[in-house]
N, C-alpha and C positions, 0 to 999 in steps of 0.2 A: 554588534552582537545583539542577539533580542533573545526572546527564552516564548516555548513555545511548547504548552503544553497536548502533548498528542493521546496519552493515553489517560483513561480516570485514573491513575492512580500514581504517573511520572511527570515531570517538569525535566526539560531536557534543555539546556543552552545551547543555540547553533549560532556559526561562527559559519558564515558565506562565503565560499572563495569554489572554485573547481570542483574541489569536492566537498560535498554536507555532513559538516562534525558533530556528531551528537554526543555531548558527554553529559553526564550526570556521575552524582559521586562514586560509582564504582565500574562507569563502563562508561567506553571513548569508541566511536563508530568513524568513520571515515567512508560515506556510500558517496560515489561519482553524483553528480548534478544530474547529469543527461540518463541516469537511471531510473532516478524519482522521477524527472521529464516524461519519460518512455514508460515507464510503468503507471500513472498518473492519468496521460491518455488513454491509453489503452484501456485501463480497467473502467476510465468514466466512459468511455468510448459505448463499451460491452453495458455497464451497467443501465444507460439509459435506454438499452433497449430491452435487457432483460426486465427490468423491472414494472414496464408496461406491455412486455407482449402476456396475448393468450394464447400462444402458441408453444405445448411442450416442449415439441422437436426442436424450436427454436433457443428456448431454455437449456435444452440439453445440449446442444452445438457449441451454445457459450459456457456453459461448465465448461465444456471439455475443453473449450481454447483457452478459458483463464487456468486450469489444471496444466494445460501443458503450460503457456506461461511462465508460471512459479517454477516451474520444474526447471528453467533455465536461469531466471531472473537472477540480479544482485543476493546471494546469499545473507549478507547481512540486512539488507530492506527487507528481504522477507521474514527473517527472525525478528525484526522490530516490528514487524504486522500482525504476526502472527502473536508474537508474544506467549512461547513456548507451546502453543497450540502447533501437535505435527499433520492434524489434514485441513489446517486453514488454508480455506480457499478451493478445496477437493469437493465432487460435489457430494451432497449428504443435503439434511434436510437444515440446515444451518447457512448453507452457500448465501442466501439472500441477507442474510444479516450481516455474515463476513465482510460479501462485496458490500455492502454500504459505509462499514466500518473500516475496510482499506481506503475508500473513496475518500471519504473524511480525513483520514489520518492523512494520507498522503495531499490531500486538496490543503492542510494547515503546515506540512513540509513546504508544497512551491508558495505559499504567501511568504514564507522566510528565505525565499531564491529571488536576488534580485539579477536582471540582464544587463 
């Protein structure tokens, strides 16, 4: 067990097996391993290249594939990223700071995923 804190302001204990438990004193999450995996890639995937292209259309293409995305992903990874925010992740003029904030968050979940 190790503890791992993901957000300013929560400390969450996870407990590694199949699926990623995050409890703290009033909430117990149970998100599959290969969802953080999968979600993890993908977003660092997108964000290394949004964040260095000059190219709008290009920007605009990966909104819209991390927007659809979320729209399917693990329900609860999302509510833990977003952290009660409902168009995290949607693009608006905040996308670039989300996506780096999901990047991180989720890049300090797979240090606590051992194989």
């Amino acid at each position: 067990m190790s503890t791992q804190k993901l957000t300013n302001s929560t400390t969450y204990k996870l407990i590694i097996s199949p699926t990623y438990k995050l409890t703290n004193s009033s909430t117990h999450l149970m998100i599959p391993k290969d969802s953080i995996e999968t979600a993890y890639s993908f977003f660092h995937q997108k964000w290394q290249v949004y964040r260095y292209s000059t190219m709008q259309w290009q920007k605009e293409d990966i909104e819209y594939a991390i927007s659809s995305y979320v729209d399917g992903m693990n329900k609860e990874l999302y509510a833990l990223l977003a952290r009660g925010r409902e168009s995290f992740l949607q693009p608006s003029e905040t996308f670039a700071s989300e996506m780096a904030e999901a990047v991180h968050q989720l890049e300090q979940m797979m240090k606590g995923i051992t194989t």
